[in-house]
C-alpha positions in Angstrom: 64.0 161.1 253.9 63.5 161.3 257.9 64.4 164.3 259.8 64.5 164.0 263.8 65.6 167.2 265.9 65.5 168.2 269.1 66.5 171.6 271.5 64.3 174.7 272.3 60.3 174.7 272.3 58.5 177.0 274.3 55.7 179.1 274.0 56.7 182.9 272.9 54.4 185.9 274.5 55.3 188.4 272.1 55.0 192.0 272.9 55.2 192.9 269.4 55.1 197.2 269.5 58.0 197.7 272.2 60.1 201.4 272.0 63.3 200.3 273.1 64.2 204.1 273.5 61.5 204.3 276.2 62.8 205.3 279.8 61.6 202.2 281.1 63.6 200.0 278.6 66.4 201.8 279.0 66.5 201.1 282.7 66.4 197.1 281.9 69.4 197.5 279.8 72.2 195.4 280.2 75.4 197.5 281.6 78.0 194.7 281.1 77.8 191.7 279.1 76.8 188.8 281.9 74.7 191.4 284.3 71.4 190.3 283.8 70.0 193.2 282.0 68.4 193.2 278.3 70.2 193.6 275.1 68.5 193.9 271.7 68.8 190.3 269.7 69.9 189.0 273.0 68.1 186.2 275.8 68.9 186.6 279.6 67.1 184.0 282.2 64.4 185.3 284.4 65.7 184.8 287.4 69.1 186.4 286.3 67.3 189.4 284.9 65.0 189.6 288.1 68.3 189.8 290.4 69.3 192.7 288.4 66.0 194.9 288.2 65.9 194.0 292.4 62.2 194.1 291.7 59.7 191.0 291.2 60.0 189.7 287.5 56.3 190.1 286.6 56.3 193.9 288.0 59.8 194.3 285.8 57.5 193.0 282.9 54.8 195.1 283.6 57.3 198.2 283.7 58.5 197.6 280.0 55.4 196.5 278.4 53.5 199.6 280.0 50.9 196.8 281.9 49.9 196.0 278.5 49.2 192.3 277.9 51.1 190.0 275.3 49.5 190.2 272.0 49.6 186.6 271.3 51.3 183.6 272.5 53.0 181.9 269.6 55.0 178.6 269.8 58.6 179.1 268.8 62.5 178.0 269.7 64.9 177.4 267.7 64.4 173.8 267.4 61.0 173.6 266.5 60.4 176.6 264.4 63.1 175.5 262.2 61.5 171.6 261.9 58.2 173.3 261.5 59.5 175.4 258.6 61.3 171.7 257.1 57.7 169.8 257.6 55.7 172.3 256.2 58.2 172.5 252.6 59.2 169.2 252.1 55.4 167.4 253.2 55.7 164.2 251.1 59.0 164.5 250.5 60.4 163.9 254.3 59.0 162.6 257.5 59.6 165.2 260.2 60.0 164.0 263.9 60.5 166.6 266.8 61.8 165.1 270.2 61.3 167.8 273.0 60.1 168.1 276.6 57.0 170.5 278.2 55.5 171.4 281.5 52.4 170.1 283.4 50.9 173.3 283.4 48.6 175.2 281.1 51.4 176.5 278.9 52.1 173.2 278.3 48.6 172.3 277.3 49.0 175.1 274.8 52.5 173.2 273.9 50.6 169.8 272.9 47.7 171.9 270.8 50.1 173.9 269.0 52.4 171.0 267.2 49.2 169.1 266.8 48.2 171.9 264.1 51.3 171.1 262.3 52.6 168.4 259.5 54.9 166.8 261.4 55.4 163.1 261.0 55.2 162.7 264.6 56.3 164.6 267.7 57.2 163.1 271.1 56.7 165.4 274.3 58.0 164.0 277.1 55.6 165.4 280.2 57.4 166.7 283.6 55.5 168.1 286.4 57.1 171.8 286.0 56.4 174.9 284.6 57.0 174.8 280.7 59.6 176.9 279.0 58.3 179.9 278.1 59.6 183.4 276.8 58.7 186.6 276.7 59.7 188.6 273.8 59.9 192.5 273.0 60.0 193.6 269.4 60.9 197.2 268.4 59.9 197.2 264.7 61.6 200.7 264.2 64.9 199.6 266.2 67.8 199.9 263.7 66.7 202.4 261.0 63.7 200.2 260.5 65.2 196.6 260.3 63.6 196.2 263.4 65.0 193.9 266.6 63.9 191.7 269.4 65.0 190.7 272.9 64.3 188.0 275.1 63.5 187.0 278.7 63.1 183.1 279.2 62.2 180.8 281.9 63.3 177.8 281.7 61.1 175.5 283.4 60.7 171.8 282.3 63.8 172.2 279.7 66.0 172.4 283.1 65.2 168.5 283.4 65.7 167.4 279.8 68.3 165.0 279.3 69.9 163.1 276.6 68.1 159.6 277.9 64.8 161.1 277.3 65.3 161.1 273.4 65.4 157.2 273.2 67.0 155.1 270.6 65.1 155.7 268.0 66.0 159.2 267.6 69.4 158.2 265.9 67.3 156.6 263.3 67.3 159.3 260.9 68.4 160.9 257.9 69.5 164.5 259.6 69.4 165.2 262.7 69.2 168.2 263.9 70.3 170.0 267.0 68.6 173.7 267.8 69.2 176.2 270.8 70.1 173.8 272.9 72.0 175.9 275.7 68.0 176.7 276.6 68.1 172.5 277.5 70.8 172.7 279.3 71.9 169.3 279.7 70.9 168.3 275.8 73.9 171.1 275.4 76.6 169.7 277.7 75.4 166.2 276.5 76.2 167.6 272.5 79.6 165.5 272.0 78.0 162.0 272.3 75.1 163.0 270.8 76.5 164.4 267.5 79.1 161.3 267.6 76.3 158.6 268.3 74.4 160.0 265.2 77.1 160.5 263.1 77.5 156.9 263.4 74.2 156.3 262.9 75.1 157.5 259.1 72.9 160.7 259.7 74.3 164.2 258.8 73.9 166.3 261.7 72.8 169.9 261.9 73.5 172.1 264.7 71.7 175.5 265.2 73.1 178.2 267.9 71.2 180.4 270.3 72.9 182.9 272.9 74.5 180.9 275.3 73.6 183.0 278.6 74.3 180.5 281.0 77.7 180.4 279.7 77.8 184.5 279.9 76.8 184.2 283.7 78.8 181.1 284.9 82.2 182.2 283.0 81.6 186.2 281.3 83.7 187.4 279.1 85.1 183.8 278.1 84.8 181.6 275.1 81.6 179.4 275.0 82.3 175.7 275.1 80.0 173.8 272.7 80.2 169.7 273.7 82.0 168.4 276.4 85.1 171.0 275.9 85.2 172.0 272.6 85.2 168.3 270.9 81.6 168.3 269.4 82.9 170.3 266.3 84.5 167.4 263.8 81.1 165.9 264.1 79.0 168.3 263.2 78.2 168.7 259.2 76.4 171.8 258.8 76.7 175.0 261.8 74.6 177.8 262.1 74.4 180.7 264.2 74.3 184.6 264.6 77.3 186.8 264.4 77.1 187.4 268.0 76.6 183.2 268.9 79.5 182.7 266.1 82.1 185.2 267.7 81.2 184.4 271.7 81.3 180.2 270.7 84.3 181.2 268.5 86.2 183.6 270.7 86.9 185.5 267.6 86.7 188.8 266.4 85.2 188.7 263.5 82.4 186.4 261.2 85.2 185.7 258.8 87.9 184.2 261.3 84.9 182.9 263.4 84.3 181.0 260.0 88.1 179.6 259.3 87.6 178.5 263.7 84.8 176.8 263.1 86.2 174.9 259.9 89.6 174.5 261.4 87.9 172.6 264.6 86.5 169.6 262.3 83.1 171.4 261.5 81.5 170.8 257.6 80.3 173.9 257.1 79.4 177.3 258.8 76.6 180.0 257.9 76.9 183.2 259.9 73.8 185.2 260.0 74.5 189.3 260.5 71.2 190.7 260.7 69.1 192.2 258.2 72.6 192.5 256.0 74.4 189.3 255.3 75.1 185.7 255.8 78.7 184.4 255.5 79.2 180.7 254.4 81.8 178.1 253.4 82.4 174.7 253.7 85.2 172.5 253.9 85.7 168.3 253.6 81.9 166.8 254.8 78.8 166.4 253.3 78.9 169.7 251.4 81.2 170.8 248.4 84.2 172.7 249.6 83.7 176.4 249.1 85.7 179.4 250.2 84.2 181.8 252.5 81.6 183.9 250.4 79.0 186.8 251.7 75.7 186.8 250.4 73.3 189.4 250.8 69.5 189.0 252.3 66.9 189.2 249.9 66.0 192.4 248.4 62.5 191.5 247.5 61.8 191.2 251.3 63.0 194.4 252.2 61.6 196.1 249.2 58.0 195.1 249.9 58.5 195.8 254.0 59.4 199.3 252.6 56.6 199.8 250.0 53.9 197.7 252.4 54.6 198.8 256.2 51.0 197.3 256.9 52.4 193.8 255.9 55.8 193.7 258.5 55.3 191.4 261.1 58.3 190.7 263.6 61.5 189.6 263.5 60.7 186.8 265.8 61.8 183.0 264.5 63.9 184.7 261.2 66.7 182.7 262.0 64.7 179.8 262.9 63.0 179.8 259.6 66.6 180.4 258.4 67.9 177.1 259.8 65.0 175.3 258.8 65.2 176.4 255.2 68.9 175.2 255.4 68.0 171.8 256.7 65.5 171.3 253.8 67.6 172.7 251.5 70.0 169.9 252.5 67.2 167.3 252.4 66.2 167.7 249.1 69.8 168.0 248.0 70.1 164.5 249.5 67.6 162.8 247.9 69.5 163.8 244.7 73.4 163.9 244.6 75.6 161.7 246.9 77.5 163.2 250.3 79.9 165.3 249.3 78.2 167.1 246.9 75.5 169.3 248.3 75.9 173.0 247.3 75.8 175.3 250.7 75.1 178.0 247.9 71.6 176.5 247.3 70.3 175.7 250.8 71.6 179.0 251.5 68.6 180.2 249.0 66.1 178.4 250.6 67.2 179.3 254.1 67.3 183.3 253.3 63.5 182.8 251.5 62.6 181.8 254.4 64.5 184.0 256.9 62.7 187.0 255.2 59.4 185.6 254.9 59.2 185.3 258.5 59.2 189.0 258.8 55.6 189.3 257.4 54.6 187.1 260.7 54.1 187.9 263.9 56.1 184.9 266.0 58.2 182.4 263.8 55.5 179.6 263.0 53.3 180.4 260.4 50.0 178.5 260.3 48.8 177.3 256.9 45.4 177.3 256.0 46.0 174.2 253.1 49.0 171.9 252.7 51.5 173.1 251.2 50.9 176.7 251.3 54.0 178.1 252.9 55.9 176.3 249.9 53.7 178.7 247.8 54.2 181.4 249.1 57.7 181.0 249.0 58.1 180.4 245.9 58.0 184.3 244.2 60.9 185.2 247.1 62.9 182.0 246.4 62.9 183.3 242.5 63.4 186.6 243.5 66.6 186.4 245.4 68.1 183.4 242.9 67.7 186.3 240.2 69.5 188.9 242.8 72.5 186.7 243.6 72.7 184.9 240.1 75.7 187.1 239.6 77.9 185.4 243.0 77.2 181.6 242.4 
């Protein structure tokens, strides 16, 4: 089984102990959706969010964090948490490829360093003399009765100059390939329809992970996002997965559930709509999955249940939809090695992806390092068990 995928990788500074009821967040707070300002599970672009402070960025940063420095820097994105998470659980089971881009500078030094501590089969960086993509990300862990929440500020460097040539031909020649947060690589996003098409006919099954599209919220606020060239990448993408926010804004629906019927009514395989620390809502229609009505299905208990009991344990929220995706994507992998297209069960990736999802929580940043092969898989395992026992009753 070989797994290529490509989309967001930059380095995250988290600021992991944020009060988002502090006067000095409150000021950054976005005041209409577009403006520039922050909004809890939300990215804005530096320079957007600098125009609307009317201050320096670094000093705006220094404002919210209280001059406190990051307390790590942690590689994340959507993109490669989510292969990270598939490399680490499948290990001899799937070759794992990432395709991405970083900057000449010493972020992306700590760009190379970082995959090279990880099991994939191979990653290509392609090297451009810019600053690398980088975010900066504030995590309230008491935001939301305790759920906790995150917001982001990202620069885009390099990824401004990542285009659909740089992946090569070889990237089609895979199993799944996987597309994740590309609207922070902007031109891997507008390049989406021939990309999905080219490995569609390639014979892979393609994957296609949202992030918040601000550059859409700027350039055109208040309007629909357009994913592909104008809204033709859908019947060529097997498996979708997003937020409830990315869902409704890419949508331009109301709510998850008609978001959902969109999505399937536009060509798409099969959605999975993430709401938090409450829910995901799936269903497929005709693809690689077996058809199934829309269905809700809760997070895992066992998660919550030890954040509650163990406070000393939490983490962030950082990279819990990443992890998602990539549970999803290896969930779909092993399923293929098994059964024929057609017949995967959405149910039991689903498992896999919220496992993962919720063990991400006891991290701080969405990679988690292993100290031995295979130990993330291991760790899993009680959670996996745990939430196949709590939902036994809906499959």
């Amino acid at each position: 089984m070989i797994i290529h995928g490509t989309g967001c990788c930059v380095i995250d500074f988290l600021y992991p102990s944020i009060d988002f009821t502090a006067p000095s967040f409150q000021q950054a707070l976005s005041r209409k959706d577009g403006d520039g300002g922050l909004s809890p599970g939300r990215l804005v672009f530096a320079e957007d969010f600098e125009r609307f402070m009317g201050k320096p960025y670094e000093t705006a940063l220094r404002d919210i964090s209280g001059g406190i420095p990051p307390a790590s820097r942690s590689l994340g994105g959507p993109s490669v948490v989510s292969l990270t998470h598939a490399a680490q659980v499948l290990r001899e089971k799937a070759q794992v490829c990432f395709f991405g881009i970083r900057g000449s500078d010493e972020t992306g030094e700590l760009v190379d360093a970082s995959l090279s501590r990880l099991p994939f089969r191979e990653y290509r960086l392609l090297k451009k003399p810019a600053a690398a993509p980088r975010t900066d990300v504030f995590s309230d862990p008491h935001y939301d009765n305790g759920h906790g929440e995150r917001t982001f500020i990202n620069l885009l460097g390099a990824a401004r100059n990542f285009d659909p040539t740089d992946l090569g031909d070889n990237f089609f020649d895979a199993d799944i390939i996987a597309f994740g947060g590309t609207a922070l690589t902007p031109s891997i996003h507008d390049g989406l329809t021939g990309l999905l098409k080219r490995a569609r006919e390639n014979g892979a099954v393609t994957v296609v992970n949202l992030v918040y599209d601000y550059r859409s919220e700027i350039n055109t606020p208040g309007r629909k996002w357009k994913l592909g060239t104008g809204d033709d990448a859908y019947p060529s993408i097997d498996v979708l997965i997003a937020d409830r926010d990315e869902a409704l804004k890419t949508s331009g629906c109301s709510s998850s559930e008609d978001a959902t019927a969109w999505f399937l009514s536009r060509g798409t395989g099969a959605v999975l709509i993430t709401e938090g620390a409450r829910s995901i809502r799936i269903a497929a229609g005709k693809g690689v999955c077996n058809p199934l009505e829309t269905q809700t299905l809760p997070v895992c208990e066992e998660v919550n249940r030890e954040l509650a009991d163990f406070p000393e344990r939490r983490g962030d929220t950082t990279g819990c939809g990443d992890n998602f995706a990539g549970g999803i994507i290896a969930g779909i992998a092993e399923q293929l090695a098994l059964a024929p297209r057609g017949k995967i069960d959405l149910r039991e990736a689903c498992i896999l992806g919220t496992a993962a999802g919720g063990f991400a929580c006891f991290t701080v940043g969405g990679v988690f390092y292993e100290t031995y092969p295979g130990e993330k898989r291991e760790r899993l395992a009680p959670y996996i068990a745990s939430y196949r026992k709590q939902i036994s009753g809906l499959l």
